[in-house]
Backbone as a chain_set.jsonl record, in Angstrom:
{"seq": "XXXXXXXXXXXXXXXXXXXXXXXXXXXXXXXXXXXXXXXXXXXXXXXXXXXXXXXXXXXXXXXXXXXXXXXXXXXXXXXXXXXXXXXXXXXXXXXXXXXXXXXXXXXXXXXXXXXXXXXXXXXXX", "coords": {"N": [[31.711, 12.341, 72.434], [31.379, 12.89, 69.297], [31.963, 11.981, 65.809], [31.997, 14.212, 64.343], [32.337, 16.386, 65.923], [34.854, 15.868, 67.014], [36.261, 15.961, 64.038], [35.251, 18.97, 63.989], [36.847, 19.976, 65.893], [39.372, 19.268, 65.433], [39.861, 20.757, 63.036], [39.641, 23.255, 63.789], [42.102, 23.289, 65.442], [44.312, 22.813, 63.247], [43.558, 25.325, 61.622], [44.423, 27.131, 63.607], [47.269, 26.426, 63.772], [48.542, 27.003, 61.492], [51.185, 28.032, 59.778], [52.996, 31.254, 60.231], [54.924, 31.933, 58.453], [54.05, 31.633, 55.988], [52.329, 33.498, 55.959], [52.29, 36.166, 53.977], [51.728, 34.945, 51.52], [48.873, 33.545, 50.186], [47.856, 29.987, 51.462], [46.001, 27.59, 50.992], [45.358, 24.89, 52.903], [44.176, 21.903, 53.617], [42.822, 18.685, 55.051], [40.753, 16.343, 53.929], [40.552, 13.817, 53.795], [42.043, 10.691, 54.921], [43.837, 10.087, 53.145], [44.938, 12.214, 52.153], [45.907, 13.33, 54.443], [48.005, 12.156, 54.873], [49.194, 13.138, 52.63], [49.816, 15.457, 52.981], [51.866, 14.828, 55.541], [53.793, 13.895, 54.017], [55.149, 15.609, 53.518], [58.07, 17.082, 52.202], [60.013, 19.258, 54.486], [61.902, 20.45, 53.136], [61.119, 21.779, 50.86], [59.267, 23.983, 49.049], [56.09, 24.656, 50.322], [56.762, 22.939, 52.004], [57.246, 22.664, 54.804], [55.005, 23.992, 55.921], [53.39, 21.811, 55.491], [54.081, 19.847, 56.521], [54.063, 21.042, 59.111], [51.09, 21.311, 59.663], [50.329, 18.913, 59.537], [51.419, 17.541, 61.56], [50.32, 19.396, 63.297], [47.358, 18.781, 63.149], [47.403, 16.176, 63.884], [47.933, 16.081, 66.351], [46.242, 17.347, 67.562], [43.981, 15.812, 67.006], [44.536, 13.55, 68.278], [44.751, 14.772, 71.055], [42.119, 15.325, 71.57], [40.542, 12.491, 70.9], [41.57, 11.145, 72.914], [40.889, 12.577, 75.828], [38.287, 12.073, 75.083], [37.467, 9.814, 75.573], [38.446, 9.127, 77.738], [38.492, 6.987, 80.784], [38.533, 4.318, 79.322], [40.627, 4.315, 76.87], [41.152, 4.25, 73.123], [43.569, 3.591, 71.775], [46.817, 2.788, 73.142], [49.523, 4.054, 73.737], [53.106, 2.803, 73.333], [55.746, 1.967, 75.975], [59.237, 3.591, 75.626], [57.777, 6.263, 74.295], [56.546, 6.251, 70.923], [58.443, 8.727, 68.45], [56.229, 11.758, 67.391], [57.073, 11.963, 64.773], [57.968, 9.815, 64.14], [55.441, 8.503, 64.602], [53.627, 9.141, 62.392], [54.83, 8.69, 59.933], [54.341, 6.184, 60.032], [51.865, 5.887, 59.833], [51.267, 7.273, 57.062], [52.697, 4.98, 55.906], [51.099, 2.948, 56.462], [48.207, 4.084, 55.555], [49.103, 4.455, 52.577], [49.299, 1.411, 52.135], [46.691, -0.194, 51.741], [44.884, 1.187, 49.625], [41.791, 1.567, 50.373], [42.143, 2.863, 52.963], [42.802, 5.292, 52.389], [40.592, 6.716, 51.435], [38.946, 7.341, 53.734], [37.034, 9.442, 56.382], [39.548, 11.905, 57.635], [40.678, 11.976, 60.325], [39.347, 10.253, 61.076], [40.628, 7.988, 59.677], [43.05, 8.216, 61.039], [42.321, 7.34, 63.418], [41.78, 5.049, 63.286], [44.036, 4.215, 61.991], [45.707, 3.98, 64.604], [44.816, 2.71, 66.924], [44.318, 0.164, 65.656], [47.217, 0.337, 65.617], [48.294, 0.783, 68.104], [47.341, -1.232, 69.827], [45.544, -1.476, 72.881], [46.225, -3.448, 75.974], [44.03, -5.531, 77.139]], "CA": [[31.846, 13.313, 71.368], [30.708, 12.604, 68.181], [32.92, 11.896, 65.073], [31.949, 15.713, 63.57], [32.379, 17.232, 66.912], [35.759, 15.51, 66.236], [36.418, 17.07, 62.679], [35.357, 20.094, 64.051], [37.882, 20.752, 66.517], [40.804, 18.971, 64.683], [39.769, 21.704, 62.041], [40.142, 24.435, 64.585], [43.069, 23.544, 65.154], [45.07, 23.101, 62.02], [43.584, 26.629, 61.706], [45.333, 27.986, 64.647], [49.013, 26.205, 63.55], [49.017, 27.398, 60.589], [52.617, 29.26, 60.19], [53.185, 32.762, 59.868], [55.971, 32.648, 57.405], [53.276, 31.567, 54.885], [51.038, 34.37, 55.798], [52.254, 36.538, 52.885], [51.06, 34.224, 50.306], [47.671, 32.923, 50.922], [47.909, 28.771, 51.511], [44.594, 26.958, 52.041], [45.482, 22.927, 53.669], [42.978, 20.885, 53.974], [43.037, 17.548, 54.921], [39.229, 15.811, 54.547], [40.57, 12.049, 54.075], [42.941, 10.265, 55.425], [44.844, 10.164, 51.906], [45.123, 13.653, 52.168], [46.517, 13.593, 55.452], [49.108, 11.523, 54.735], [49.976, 13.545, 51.667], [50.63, 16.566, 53.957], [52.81, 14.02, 56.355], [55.144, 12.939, 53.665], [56.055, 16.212, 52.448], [59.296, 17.135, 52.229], [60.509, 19.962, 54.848], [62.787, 21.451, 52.094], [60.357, 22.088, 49.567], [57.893, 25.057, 48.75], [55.514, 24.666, 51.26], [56.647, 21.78, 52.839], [57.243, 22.875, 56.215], [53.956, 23.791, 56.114], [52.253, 21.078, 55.429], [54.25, 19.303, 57.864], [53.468, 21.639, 60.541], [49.658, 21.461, 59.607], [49.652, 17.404, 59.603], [51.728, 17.306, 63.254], [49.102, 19.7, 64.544], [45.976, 18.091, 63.136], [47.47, 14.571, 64.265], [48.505, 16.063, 68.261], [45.146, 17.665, 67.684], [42.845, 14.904, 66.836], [44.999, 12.153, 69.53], [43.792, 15.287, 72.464], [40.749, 14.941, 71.28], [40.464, 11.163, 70.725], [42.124, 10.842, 74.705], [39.993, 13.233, 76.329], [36.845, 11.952, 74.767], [37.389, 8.133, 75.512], [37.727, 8.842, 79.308], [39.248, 5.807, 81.534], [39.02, 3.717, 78.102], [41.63, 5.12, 75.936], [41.092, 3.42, 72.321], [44.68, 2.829, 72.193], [48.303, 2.978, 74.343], [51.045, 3.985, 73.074], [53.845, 1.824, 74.298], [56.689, 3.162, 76.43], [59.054, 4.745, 75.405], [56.413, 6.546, 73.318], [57.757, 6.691, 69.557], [57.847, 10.023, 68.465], [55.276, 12.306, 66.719], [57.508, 11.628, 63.035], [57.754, 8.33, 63.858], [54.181, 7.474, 64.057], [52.919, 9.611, 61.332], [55.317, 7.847, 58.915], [53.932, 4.826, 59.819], [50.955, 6.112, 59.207], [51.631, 7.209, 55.816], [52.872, 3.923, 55.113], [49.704, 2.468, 56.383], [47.633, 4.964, 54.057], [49.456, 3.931, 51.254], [49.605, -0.119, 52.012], [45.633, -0.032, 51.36], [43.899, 2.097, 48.551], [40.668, 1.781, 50.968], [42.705, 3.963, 53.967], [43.094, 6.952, 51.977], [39.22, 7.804, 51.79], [38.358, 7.765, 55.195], [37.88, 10.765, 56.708], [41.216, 12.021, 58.3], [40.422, 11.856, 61.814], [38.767, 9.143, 61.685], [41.417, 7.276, 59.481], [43.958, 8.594, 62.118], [42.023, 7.091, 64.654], [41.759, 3.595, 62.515], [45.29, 3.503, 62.794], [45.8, 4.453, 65.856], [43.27, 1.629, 67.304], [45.434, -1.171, 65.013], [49.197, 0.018, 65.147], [48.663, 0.501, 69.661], [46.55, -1.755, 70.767], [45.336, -1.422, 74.699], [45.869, -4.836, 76.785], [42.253, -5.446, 78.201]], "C": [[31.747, 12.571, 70.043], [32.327, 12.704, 67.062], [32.649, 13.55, 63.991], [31.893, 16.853, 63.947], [34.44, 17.539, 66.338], [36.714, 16.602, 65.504], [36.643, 18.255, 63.32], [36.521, 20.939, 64.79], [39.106, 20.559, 65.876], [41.207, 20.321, 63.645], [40.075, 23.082, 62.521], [41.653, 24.466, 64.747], [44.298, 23.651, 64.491], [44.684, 24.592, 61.86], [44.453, 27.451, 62.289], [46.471, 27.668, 63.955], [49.053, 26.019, 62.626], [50.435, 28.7, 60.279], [52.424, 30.455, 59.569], [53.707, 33.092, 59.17], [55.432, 32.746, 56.618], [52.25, 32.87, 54.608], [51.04, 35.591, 54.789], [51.149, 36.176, 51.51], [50.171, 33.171, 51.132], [47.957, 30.964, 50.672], [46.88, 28.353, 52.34], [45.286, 25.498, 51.869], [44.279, 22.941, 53.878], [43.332, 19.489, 54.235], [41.583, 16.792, 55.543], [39.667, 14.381, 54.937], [42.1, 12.107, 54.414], [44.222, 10.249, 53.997], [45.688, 11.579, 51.768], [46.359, 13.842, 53.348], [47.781, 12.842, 55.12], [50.168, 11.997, 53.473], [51.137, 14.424, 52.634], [51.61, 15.958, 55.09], [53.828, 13.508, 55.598], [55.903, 14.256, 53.287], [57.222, 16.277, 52.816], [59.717, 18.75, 52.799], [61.024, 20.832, 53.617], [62.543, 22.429, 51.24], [59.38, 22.898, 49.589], [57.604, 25.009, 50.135], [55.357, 23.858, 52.384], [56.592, 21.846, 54.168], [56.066, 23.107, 56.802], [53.169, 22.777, 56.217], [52.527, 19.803, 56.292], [53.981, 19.265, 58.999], [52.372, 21.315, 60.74], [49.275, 19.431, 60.035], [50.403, 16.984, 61.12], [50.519, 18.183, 64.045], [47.944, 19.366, 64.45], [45.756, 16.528, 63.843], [47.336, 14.799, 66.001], [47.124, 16.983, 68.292], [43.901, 16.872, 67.912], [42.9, 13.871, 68.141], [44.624, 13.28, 70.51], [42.679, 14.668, 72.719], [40.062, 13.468, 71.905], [40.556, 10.46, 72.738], [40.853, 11.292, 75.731], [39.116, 12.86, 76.087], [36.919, 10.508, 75.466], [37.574, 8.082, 77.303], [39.077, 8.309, 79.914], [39.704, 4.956, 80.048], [38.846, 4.339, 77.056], [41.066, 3.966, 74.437], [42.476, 2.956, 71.613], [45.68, 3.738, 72.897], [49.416, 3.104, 73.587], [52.0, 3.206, 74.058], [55.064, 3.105, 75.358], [58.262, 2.735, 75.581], [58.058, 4.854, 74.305], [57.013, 6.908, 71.979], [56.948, 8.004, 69.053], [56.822, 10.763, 67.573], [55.6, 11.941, 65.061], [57.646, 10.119, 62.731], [56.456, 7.393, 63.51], [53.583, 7.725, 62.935], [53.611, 8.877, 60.173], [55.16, 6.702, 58.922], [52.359, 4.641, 59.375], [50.73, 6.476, 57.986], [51.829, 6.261, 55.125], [51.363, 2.969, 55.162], [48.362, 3.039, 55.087], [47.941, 4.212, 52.751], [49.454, 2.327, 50.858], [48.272, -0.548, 51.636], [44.696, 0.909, 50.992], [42.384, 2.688, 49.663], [40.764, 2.917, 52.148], [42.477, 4.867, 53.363], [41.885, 7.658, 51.857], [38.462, 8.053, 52.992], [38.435, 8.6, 55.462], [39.36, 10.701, 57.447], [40.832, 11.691, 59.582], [39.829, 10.525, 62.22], [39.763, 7.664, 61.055], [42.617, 7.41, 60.576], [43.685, 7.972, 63.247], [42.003, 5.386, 64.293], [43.413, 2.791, 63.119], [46.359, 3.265, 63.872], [45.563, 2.867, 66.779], [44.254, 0.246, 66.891], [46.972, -1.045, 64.788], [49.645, -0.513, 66.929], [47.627, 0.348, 70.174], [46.419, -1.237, 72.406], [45.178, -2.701, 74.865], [44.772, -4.432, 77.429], [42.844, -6.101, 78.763]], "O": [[32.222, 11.435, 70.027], [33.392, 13.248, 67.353], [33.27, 13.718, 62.941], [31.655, 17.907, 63.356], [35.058, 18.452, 65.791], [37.452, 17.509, 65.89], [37.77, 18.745, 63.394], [36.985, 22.045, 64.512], [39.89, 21.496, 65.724], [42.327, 20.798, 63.458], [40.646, 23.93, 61.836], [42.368, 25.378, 64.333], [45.228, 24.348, 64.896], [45.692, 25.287, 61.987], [45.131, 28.312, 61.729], [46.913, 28.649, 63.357], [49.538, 24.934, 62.305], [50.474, 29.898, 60.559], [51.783, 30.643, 58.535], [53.564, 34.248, 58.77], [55.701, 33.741, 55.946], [51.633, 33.189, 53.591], [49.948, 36.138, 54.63], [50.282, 36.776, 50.874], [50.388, 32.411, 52.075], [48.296, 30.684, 49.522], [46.673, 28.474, 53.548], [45.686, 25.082, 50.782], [43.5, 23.82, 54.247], [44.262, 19.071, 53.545], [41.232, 16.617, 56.71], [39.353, 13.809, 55.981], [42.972, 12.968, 54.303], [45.423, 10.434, 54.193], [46.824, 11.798, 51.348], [47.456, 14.369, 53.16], [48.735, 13.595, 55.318], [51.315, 11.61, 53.25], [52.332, 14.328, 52.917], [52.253, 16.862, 55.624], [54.702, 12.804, 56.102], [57.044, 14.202, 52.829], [57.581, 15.579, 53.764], [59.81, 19.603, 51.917], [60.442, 21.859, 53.266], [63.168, 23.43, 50.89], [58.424, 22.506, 50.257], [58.425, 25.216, 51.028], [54.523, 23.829, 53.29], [55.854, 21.052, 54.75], [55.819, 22.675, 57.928], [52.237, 22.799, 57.021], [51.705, 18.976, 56.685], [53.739, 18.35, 59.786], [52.152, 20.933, 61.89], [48.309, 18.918, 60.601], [49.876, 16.082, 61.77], [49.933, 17.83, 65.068], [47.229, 19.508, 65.441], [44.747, 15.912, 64.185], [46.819, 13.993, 66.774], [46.983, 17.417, 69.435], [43.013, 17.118, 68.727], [41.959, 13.46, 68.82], [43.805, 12.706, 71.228], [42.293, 13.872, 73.575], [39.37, 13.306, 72.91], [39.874, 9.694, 73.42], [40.059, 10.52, 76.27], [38.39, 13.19, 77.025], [35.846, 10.325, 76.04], [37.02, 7.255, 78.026], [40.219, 8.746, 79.779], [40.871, 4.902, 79.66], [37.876, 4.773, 76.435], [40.59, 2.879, 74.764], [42.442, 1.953, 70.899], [45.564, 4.93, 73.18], [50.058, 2.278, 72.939], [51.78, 3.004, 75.252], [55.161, 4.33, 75.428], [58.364, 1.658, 74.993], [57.607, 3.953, 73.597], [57.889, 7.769, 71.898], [55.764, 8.34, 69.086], [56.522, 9.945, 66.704], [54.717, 11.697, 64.239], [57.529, 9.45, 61.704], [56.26, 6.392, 62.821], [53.0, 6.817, 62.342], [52.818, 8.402, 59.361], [55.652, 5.986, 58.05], [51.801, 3.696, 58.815], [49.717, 5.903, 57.584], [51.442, 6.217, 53.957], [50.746, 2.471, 54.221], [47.866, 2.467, 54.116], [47.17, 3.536, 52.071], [49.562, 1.921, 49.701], [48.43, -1.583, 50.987], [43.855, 1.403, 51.742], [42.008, 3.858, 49.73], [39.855, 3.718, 52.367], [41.646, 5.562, 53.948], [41.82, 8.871, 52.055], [37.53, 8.842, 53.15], [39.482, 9.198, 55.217], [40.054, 9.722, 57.719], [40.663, 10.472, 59.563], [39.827, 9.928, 63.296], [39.753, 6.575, 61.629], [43.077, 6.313, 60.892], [44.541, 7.919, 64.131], [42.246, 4.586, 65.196], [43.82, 1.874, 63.833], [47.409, 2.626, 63.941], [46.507, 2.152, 67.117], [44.785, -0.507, 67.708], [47.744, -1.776, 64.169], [50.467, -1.352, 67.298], [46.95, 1.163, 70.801], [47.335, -0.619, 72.949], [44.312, -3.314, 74.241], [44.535, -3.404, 78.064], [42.397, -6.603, 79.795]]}, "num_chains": 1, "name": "protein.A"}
């Protein structure tokens, strides 16, 4: 699968888990680059729309790693270790990654997601 097959589905599904409480007031997310994505991963639950944009960057991330799994077969492009740290745990390390080099944040998202993915859990060959 292609890296815009990719996109495309990640994009489907942030669509789908988008919340309902918001559906009053119209809220377009996006997240093209990885800078982006990591905005929507730091927000802050509490705040405006934060829950949203929390929700939207856990389901584009457990969206894209299907993806990413399923496409790669027998070889996975990385392992999470065991226990597996959890969905807030990695994304905030991903965030910090984002932010530790200027160059992270324009990648696309999915494919920066998959960058650090690749270099935080290695696979032993």
């Amino acid at each position: 699968m292609s890296l815009s097959h990719l996109l495309a589905a990640v994009a489907v599904v942030g669509a789908v888990l988008t919340p309902a409480a918001h559906a009053q007031r119209a809220t377009n997310l996006h997240a093209r680059t990885a800078g982006e994505l990591a905005d929507l991963c730091a927000a802050s639950p509490r705040g405006g729309l934060g829950d949203a944009q929390v929700n939207y960057c856990h389901g584009f991330a457990q969206g894209a790693v299907d993806v990413m799994l399923h496409d790669a077969g027998e070889k996975k492009p990385f392992c999470f270790p065991s226990p597996t740290p959890t969905r807030t745990e990695t994304l905030g390390q991903f965030v910090r990654w984002v932010r530790a080099d200027s160059s992270h944040a324009s990648l696309p998202a999915a494919g920066g997601l998959h960058q650090f993915l690749t270099e935080r859990y290695p696979c032993n060959r």
